[in-house]
N, CA, C and O atoms as a Tinker XYZ file with bonds, in Angstrom:
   424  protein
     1  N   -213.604000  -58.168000 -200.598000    73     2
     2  CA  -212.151000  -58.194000 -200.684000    64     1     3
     3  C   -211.562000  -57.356000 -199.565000    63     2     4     5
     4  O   -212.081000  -56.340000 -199.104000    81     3
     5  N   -210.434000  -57.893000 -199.189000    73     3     6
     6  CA  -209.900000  -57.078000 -198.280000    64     5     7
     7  C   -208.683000  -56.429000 -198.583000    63     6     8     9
     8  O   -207.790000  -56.982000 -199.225000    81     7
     9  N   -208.587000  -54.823000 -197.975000    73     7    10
    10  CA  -207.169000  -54.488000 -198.881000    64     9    11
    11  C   -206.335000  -54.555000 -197.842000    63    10    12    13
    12  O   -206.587000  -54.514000 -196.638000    81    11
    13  N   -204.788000  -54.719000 -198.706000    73    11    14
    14  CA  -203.470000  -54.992000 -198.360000    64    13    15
    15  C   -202.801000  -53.629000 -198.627000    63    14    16    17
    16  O   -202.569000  -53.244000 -199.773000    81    15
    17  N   -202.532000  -52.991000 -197.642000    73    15    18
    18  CA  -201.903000  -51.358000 -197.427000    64    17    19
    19  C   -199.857000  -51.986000 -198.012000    63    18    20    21
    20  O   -199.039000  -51.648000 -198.868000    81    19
    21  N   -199.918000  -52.747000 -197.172000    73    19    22
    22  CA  -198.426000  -52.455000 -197.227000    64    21    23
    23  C   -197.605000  -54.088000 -197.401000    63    22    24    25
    24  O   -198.231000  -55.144000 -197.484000    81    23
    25  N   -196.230000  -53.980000 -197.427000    73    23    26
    26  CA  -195.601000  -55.334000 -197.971000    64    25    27
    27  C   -195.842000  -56.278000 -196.679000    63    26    28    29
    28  O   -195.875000  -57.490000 -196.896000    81    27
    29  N   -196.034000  -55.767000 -195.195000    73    27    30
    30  CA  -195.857000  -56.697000 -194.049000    64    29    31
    31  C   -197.462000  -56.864000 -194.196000    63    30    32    33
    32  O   -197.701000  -57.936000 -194.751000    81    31
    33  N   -198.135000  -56.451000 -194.011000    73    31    34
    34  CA  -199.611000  -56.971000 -194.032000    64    33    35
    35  C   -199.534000  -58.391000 -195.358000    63    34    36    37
    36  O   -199.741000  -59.539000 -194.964000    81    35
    37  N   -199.272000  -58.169000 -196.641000    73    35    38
    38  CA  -199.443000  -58.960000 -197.208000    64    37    39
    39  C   -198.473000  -60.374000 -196.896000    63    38    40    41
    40  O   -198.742000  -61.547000 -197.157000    81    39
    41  N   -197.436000  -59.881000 -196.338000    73    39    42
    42  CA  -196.503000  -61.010000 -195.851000    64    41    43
    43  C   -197.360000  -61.956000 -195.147000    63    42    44    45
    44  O   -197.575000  -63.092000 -195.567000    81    43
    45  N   -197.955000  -61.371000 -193.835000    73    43    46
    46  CA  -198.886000  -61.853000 -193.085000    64    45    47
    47  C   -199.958000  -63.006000 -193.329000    63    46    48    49
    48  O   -200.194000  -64.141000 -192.916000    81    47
    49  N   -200.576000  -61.900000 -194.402000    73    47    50
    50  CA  -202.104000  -62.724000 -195.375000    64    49    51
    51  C   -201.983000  -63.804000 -195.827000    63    50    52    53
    52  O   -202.874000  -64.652000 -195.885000    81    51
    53  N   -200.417000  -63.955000 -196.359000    73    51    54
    54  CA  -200.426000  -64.902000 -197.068000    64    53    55
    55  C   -199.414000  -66.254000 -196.246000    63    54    56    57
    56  O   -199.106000  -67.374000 -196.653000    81    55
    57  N   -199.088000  -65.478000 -194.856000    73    55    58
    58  CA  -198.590000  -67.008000 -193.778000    64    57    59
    59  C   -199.901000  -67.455000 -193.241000    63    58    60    61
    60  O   -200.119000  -68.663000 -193.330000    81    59
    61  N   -200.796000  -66.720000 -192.710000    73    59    62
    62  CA  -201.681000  -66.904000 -192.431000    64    61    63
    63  C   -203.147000  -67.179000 -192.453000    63    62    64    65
    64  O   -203.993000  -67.311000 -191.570000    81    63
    65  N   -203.171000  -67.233000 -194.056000    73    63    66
    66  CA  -204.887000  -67.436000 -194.793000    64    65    67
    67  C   -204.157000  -68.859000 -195.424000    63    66    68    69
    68  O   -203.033000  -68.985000 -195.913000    81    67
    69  N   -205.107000  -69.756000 -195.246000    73    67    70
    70  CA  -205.169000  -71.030000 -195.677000    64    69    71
    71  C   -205.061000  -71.040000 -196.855000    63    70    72    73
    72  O   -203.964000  -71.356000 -197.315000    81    71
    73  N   -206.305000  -70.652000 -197.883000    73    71    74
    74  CA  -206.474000  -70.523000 -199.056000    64    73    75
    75  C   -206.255000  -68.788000 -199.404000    63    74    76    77
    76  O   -206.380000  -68.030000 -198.442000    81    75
    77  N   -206.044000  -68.394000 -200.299000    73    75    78
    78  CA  -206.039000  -66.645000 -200.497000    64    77    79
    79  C   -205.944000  -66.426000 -201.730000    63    78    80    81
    80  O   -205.063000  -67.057000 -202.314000    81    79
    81  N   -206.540000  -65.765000 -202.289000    73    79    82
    82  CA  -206.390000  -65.211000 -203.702000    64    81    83
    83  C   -206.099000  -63.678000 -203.435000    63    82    84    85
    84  O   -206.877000  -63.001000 -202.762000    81    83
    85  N   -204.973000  -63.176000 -203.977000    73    83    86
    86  CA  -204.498000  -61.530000 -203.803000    64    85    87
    87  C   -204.328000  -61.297000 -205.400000    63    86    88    89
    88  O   -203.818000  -61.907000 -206.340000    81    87
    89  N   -205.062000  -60.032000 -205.187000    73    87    90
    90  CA  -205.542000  -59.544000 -206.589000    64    89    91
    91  C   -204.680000  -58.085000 -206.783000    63    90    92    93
    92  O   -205.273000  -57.105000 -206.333000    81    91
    93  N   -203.787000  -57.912000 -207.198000    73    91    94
    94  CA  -202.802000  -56.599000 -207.281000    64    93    95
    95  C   -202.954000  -55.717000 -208.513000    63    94    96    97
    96  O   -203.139000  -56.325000 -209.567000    81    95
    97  N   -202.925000  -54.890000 -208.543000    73    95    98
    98  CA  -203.100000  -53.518000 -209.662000    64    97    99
    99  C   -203.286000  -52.107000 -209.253000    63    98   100   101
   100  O   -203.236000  -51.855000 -208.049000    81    99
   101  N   -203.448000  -51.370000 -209.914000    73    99   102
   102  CA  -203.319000  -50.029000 -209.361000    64   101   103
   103  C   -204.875000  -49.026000 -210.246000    63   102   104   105
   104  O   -205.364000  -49.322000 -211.336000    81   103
   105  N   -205.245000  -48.046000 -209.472000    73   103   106
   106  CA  -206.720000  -47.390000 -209.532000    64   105   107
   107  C   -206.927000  -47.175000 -211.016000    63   106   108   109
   108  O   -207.974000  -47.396000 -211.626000    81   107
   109  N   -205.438000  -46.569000 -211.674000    73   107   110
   110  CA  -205.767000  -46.127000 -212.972000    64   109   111
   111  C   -205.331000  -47.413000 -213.863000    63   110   112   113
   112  O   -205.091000  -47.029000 -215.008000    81   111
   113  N   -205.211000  -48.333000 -213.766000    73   111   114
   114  CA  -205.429000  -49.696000 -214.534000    64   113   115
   115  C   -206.922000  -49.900000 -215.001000    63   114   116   117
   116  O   -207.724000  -50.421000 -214.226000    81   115
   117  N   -207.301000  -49.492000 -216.267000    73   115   118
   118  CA  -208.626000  -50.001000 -216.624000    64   117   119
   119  C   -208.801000  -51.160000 -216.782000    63   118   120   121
   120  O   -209.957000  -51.474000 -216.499000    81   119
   121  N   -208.028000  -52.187000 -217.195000    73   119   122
   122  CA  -208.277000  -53.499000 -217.533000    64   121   123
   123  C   -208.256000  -54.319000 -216.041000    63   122   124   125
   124  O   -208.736000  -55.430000 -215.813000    81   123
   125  N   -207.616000  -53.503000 -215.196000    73   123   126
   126  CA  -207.268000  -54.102000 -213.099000    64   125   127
   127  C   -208.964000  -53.450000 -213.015000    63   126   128   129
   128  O   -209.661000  -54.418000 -212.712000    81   127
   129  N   -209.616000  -52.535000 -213.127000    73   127   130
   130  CA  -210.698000  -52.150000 -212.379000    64   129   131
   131  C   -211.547000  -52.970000 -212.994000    63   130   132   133
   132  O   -212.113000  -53.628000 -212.121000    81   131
   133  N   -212.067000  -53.379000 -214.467000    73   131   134
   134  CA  -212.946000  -53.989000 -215.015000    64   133   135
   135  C   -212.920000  -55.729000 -214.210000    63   134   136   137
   136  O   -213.713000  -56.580000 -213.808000    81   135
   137  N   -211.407000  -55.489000 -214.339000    73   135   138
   138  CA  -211.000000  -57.767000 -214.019000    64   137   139
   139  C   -211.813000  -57.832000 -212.449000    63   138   140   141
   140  O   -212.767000  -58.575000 -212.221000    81   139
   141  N   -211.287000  -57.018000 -211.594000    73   139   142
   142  CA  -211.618000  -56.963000 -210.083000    64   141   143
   143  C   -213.231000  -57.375000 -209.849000    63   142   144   145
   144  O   -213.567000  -57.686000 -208.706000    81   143
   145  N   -213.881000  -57.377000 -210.550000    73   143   146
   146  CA  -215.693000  -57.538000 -210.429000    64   145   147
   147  C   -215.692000  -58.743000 -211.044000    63   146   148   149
   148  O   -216.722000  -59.349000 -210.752000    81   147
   149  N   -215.086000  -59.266000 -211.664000    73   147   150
   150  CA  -215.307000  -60.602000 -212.327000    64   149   151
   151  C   -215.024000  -61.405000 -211.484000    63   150   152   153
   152  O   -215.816000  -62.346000 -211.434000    81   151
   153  N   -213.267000  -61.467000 -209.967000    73   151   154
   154  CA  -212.602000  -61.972000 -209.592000    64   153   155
   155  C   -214.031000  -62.338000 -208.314000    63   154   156   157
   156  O   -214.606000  -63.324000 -207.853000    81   155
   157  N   -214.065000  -60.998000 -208.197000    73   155   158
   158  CA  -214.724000  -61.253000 -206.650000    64   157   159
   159  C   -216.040000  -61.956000 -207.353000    63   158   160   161
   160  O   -216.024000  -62.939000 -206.612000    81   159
   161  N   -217.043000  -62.176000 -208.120000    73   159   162
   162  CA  -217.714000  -62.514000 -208.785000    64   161   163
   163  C   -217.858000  -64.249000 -208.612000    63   162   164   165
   164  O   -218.700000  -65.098000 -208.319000    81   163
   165  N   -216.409000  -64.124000 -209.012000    73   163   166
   166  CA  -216.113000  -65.903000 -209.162000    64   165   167
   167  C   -215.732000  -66.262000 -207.567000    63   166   168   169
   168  O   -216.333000  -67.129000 -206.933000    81   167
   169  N   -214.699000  -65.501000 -207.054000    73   167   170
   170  CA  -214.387000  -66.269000 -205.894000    64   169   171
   171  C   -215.916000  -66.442000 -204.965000    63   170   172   173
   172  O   -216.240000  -67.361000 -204.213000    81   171
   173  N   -216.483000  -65.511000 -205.244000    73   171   174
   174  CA  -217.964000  -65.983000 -204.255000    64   173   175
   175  C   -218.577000  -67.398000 -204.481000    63   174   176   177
   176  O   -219.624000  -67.509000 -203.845000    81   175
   177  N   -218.229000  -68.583000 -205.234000    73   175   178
   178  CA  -218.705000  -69.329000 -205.304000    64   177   179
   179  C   -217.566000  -70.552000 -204.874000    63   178   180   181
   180  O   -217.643000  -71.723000 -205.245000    81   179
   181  N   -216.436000  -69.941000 -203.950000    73   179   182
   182  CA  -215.982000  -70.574000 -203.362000    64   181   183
   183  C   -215.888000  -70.366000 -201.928000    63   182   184   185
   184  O   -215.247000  -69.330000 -201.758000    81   183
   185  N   -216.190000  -70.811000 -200.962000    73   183   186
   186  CA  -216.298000  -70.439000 -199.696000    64   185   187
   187  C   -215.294000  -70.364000 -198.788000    63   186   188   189
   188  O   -215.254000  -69.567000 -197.851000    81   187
   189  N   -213.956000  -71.718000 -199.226000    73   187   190
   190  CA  -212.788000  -71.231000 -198.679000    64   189   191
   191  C   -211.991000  -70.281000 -199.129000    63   190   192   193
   192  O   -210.867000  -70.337000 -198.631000    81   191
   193  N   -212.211000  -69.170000 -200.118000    73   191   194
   194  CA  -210.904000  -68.763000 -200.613000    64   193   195
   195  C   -211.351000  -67.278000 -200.065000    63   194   196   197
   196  O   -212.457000  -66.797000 -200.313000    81   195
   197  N   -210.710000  -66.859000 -199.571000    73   195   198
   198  CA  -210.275000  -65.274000 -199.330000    64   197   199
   199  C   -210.098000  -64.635000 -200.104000    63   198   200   201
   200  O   -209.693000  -65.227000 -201.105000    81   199
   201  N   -210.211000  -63.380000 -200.230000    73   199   202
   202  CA  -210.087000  -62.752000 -201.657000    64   201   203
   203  C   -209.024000  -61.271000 -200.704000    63   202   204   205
   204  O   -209.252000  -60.820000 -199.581000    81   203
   205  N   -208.121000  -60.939000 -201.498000    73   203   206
   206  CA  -207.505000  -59.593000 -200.950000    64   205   207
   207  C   -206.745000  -58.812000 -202.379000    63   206   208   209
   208  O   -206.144000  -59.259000 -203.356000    81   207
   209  N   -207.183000  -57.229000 -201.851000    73   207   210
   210  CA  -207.163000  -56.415000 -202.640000    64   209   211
   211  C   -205.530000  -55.816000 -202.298000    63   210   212   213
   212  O   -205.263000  -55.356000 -201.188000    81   211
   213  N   -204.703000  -55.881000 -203.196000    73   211   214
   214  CA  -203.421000  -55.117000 -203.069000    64   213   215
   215  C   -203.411000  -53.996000 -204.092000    63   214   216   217
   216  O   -203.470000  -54.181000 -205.308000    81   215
   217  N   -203.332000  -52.837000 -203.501000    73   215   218
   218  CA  -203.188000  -51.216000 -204.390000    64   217   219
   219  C   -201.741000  -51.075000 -204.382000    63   218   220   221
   220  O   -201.224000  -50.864000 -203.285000    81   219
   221  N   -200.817000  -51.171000 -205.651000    73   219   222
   222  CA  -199.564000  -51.161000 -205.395000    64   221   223
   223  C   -199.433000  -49.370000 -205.271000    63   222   224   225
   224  O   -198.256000  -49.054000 -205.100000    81   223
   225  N   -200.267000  -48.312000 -205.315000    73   223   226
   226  CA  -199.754000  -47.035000 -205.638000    64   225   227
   227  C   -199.683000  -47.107000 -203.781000    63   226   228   229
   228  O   -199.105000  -46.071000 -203.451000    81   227
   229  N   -199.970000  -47.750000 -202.777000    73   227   230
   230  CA  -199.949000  -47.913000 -201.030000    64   229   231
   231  C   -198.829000  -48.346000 -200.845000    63   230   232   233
   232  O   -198.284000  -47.812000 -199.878000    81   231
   233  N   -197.789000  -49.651000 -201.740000    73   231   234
   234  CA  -197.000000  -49.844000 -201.120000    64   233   235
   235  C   -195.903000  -50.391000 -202.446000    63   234   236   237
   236  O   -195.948000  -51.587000 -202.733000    81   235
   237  N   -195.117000  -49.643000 -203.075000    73   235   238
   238  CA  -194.814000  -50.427000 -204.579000    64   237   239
   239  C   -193.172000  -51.223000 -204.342000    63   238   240   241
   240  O   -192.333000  -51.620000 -205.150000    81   239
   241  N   -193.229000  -51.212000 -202.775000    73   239   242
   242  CA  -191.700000  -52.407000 -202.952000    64   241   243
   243  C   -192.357000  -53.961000 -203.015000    63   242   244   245
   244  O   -191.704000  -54.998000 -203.132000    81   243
   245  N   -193.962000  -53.835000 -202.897000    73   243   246
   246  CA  -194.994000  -55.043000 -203.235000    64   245   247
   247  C   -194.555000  -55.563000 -204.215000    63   246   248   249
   248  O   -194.459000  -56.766000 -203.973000    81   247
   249  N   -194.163000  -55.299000 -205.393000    73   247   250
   250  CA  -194.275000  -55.551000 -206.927000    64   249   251
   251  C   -192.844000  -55.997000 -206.909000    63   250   252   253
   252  O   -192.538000  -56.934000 -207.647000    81   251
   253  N   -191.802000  -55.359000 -206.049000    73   251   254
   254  CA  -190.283000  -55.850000 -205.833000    64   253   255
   255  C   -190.351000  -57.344000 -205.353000    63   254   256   257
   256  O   -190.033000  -58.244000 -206.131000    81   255
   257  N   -190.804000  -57.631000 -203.958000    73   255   258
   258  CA  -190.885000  -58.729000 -203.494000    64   257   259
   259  C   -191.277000  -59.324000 -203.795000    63   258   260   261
   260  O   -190.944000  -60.484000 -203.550000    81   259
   261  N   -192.207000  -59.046000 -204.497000    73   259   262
   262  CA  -193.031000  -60.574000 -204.998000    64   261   263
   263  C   -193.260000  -60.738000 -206.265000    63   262   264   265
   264  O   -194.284000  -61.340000 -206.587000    81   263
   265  N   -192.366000  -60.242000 -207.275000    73   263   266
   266  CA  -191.890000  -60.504000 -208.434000    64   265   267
   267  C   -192.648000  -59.905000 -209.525000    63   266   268   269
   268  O   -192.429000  -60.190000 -210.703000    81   267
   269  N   -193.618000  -59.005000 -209.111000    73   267   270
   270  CA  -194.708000  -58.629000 -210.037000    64   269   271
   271  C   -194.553000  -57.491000 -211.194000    63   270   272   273
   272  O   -194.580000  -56.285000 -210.949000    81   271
   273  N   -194.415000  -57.954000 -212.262000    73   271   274
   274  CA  -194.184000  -57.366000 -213.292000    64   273   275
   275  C   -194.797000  -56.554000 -214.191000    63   274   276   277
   276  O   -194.350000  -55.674000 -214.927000    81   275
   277  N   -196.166000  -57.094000 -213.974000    73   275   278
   278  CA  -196.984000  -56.710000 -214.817000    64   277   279
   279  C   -198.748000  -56.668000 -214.220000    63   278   280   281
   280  O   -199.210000  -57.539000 -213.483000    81   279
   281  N   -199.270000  -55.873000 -214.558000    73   279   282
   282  CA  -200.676000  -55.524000 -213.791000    64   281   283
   283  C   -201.908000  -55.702000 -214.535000    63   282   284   285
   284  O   -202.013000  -55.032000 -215.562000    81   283
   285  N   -203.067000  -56.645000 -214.148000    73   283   286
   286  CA  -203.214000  -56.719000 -213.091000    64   285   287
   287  C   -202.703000  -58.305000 -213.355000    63   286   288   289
   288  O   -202.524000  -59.007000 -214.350000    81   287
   289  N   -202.528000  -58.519000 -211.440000    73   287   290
   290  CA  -201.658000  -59.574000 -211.235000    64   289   291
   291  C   -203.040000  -60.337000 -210.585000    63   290   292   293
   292  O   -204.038000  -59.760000 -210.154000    81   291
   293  N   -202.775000  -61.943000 -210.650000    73   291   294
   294  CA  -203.287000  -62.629000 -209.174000    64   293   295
   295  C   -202.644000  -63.678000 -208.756000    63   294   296   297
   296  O   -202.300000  -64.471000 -209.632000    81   295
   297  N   -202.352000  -63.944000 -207.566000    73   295   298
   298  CA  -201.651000  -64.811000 -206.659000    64   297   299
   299  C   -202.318000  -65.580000 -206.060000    63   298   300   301
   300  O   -203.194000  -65.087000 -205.349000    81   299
   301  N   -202.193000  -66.950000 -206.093000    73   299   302
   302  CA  -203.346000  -67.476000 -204.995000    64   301   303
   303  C   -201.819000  -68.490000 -204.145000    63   302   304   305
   304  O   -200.737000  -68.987000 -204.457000    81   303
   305  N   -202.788000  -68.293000 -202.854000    73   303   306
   306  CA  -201.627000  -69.460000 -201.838000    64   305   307
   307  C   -202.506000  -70.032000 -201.430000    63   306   308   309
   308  O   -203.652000  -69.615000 -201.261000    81   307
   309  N   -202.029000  -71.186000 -201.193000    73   307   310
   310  CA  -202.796000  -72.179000 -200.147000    64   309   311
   311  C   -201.585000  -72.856000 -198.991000    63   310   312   313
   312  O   -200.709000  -73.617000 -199.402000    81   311
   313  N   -201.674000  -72.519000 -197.749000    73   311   314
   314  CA  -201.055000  -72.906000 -196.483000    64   313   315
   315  C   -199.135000  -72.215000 -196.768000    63   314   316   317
   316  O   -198.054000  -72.768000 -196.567000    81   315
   317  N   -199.453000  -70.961000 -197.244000    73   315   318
   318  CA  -198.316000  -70.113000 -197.475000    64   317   319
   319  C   -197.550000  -70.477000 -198.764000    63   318   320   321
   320  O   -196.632000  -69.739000 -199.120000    81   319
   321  N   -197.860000  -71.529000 -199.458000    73   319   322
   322  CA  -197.086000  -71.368000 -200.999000    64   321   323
   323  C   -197.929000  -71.003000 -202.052000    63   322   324   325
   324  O   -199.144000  -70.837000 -201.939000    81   323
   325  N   -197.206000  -70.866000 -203.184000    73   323   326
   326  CA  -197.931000  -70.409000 -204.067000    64   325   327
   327  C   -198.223000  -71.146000 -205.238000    63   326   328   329
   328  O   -197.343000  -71.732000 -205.869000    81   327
   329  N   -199.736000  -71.145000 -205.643000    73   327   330
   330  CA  -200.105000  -72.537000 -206.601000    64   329   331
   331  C   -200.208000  -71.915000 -208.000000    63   330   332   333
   332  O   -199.737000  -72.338000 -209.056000    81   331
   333  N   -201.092000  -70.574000 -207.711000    73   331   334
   334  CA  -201.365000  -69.815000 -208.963000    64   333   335
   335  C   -200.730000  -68.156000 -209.379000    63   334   336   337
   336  O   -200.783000  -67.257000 -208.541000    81   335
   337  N   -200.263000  -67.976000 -210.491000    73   335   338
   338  CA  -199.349000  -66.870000 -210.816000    64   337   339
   339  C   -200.005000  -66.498000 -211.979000    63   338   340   341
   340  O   -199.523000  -67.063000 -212.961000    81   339
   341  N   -201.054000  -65.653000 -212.261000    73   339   342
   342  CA  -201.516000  -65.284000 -213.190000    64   341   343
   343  C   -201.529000  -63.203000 -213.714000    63   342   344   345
   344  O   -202.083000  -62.333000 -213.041000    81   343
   345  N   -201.035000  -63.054000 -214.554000    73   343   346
   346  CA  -201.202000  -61.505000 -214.681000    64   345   347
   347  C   -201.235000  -60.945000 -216.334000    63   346   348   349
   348  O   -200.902000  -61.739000 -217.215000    81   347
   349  N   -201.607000  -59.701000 -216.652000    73   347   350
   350  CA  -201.754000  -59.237000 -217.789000    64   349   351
   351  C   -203.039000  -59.889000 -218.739000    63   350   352   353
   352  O   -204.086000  -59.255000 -218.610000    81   351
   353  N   -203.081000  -60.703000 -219.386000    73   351   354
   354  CA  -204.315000  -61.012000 -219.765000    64   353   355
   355  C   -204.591000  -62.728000 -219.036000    63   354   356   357
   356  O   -204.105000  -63.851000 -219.174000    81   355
   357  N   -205.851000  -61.954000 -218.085000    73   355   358
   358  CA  -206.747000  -63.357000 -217.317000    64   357   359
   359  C   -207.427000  -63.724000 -217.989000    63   358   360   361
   360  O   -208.194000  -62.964000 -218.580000    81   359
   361  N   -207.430000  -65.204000 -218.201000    73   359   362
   362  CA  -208.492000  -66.246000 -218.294000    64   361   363
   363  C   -209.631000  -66.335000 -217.348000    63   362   364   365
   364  O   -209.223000  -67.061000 -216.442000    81   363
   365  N   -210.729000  -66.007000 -217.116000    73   363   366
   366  CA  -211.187000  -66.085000 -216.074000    64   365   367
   367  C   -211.626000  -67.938000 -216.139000    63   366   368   369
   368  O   -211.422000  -68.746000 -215.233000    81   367
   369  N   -211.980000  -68.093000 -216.891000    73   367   370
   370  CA  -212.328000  -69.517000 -216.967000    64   369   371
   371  C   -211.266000  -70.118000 -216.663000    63   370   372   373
   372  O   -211.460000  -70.622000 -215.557000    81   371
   373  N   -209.915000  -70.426000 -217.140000    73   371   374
   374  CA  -208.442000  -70.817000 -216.909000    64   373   375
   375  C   -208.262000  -70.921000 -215.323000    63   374   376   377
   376  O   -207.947000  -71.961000 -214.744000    81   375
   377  N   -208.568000  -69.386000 -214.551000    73   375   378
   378  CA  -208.037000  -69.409000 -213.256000    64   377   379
   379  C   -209.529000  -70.232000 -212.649000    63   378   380   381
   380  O   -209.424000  -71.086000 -211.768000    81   379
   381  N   -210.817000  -69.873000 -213.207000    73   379   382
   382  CA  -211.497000  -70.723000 -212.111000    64   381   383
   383  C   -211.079000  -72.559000 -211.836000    63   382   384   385
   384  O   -211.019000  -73.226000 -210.803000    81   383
   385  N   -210.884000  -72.855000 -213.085000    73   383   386
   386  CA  -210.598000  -74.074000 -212.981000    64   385   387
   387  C   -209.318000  -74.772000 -212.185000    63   386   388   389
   388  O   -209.234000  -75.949000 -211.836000    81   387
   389  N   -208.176000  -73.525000 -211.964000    73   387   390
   390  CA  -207.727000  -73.906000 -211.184000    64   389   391
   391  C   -208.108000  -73.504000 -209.867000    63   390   392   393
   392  O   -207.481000  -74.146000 -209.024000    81   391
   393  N   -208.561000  -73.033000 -209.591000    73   391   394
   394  CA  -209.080000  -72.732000 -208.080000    64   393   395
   395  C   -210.039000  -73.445000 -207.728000    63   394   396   397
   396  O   -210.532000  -73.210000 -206.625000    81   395
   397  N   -210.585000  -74.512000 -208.541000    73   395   398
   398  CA  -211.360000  -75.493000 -208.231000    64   397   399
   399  C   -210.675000  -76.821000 -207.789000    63   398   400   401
   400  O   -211.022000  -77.699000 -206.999000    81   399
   401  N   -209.589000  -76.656000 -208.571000    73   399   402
   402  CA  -208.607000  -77.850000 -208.136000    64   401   403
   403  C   -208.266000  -77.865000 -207.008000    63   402   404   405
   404  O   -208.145000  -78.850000 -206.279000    81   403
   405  N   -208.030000  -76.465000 -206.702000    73   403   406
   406  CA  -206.784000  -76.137000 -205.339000    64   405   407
   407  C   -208.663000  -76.182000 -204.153000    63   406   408   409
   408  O   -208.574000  -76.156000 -202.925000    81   407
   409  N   -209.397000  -76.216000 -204.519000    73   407   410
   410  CA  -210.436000  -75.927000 -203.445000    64   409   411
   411  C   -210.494000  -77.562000 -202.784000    63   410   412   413
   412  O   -210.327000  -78.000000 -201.646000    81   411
   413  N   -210.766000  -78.103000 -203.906000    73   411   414
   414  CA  -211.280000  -79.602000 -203.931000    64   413   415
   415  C   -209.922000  -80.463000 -203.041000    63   414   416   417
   416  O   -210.055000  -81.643000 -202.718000    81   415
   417  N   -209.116000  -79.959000 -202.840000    73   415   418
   418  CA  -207.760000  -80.593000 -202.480000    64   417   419
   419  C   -207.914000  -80.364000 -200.756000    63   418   420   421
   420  O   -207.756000  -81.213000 -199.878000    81   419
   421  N   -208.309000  -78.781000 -200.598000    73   419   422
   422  CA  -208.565000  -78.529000 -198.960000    64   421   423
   423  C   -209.386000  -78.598000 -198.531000    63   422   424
   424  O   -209.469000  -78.393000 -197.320000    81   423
């Protein structure tokens, strides 16, 4: 995973990564530190998707802009929009299946 320091880096990541999954939460989130090993876990069995780590305690007008309410969050874009909006309690099965959709499409 790669981390996202601040709101312009992630602006960036996400004009510029084809596929991207951004995974947002903060250090003392136990249920964000446990989910994070599952995420990267799963995305390894996709080869296009990028995986990026956002620490909102680095940059928290993150959570302003991009609507995030609740932790832990995940975002996936594909060619700068956004397909998947998932946060608070993950499905991991739920999101793989959509990220299989969105894989199979690019």
């Amino acid at each position: 995973m790669i981390e996202i320091k601040s709101k312009e880096e992630l602006d960036k990541a996400v004009k510029d990564t084809p596929f991207g999954l951004f995974y947002v939460t903060r250090p003392m989130c136990g249920v964000g530190t446990d989910v994070k090993q599952k995420v990267i876990e799963m995305a390894a069995d996709y080869p296009k998707l990028e995986t990026f780590y956002i620490n909102l305690e680095n940059d928290e007008t993150i959570a302003g802009q991009y609507s995030i309410f609740t932790i832990p969050a995940i975002l996936v874009y594909a060619g700068g929009k956004e397909y998947i909006r998932e946060a608070r309690f993950l499905s991991m099965d739920e999101l793989e299946t959509k990220i299989s959709r969105i894989s199979d499409l690019i």
